[in-house]
C-alpha positions as CSV (number, residue, x, y, z in Angstrom):
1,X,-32.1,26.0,-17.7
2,X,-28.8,26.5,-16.0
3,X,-27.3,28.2,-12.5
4,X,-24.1,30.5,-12.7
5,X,-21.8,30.2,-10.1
6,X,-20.3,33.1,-8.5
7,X,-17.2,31.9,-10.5
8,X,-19.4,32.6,-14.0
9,X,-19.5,28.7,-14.5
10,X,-22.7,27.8,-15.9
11,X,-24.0,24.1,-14.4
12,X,-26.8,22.8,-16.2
13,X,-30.1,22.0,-14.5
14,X,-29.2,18.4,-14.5
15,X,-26.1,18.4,-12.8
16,X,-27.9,20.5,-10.1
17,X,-30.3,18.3,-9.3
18,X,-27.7,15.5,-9.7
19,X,-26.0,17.6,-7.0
20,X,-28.7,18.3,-4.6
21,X,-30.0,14.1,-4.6
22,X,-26.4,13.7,-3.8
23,X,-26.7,16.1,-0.4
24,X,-24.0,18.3,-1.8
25,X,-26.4,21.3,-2.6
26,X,-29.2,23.0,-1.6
27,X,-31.7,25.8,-3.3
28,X,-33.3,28.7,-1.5
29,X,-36.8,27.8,-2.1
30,X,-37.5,30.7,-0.5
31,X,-37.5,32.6,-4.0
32,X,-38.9,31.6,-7.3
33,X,-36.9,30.3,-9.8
34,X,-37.1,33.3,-11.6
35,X,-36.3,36.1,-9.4
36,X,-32.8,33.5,-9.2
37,X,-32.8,31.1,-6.3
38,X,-29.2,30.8,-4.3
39,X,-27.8,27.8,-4.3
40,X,-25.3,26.7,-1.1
41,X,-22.7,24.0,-0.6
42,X,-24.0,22.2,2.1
43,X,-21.6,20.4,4.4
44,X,-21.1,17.3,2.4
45,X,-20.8,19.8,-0.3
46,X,-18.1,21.6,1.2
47,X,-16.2,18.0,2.4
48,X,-16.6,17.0,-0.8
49,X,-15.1,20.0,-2.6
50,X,-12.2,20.4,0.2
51,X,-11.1,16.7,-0.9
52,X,-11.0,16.8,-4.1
53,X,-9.1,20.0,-4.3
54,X,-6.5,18.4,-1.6
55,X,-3.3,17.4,-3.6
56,X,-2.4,13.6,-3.4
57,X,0.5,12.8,-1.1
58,X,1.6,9.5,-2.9
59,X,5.7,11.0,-2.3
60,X,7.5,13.9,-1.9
61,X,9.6,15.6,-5.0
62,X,12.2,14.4,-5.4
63,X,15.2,17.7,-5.7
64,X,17.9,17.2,-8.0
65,X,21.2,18.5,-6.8
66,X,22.6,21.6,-9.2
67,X,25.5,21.0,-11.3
68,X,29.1,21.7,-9.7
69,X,27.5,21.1,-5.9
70,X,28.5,18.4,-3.4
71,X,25.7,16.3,-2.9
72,X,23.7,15.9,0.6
73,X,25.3,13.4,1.9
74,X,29.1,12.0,1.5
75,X,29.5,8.5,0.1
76,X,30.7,5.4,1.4
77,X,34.0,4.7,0.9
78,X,35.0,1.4,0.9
């Protein structure tokens, strides 16, 4: 038994309920299984989500100066 996502991902049964004891889900009991129950990111869910799609700001990109240009800044002269 699985759920598809709105995306067409199939999550297997475990993983759901991994999900939902987690807080991060929740089923529409309101419907039997087999008439297809929603499942909703609940607000942990979405936190959680938000996060891990957040890129890591460990430094900025460096941009490499293109050949023939002056760089940024002058040098020192000494």
């Amino acid at each position: 038994m699985s759920v598809t996502a709105a995306s067409g991902t199939r999550v297997p049964h475990t993983k759901l309920r991994r999900l939902e004891d987690a807080g991060l889900v929740a089923q529409d009991t309101g419907h039997p299984v087999h008439a297809g129950q929603l499942v909703a990111l609940t607000d942990a869910g979405r936190a959680a989500l938000f996060a891990a799609r957040r890129a890591p700001t460990t430094q900025t990109p460096k941009v490499s100066a293109r050949p023939g240009t002056s760089p940024s800044t002058p040098a020192q002269r000494r």
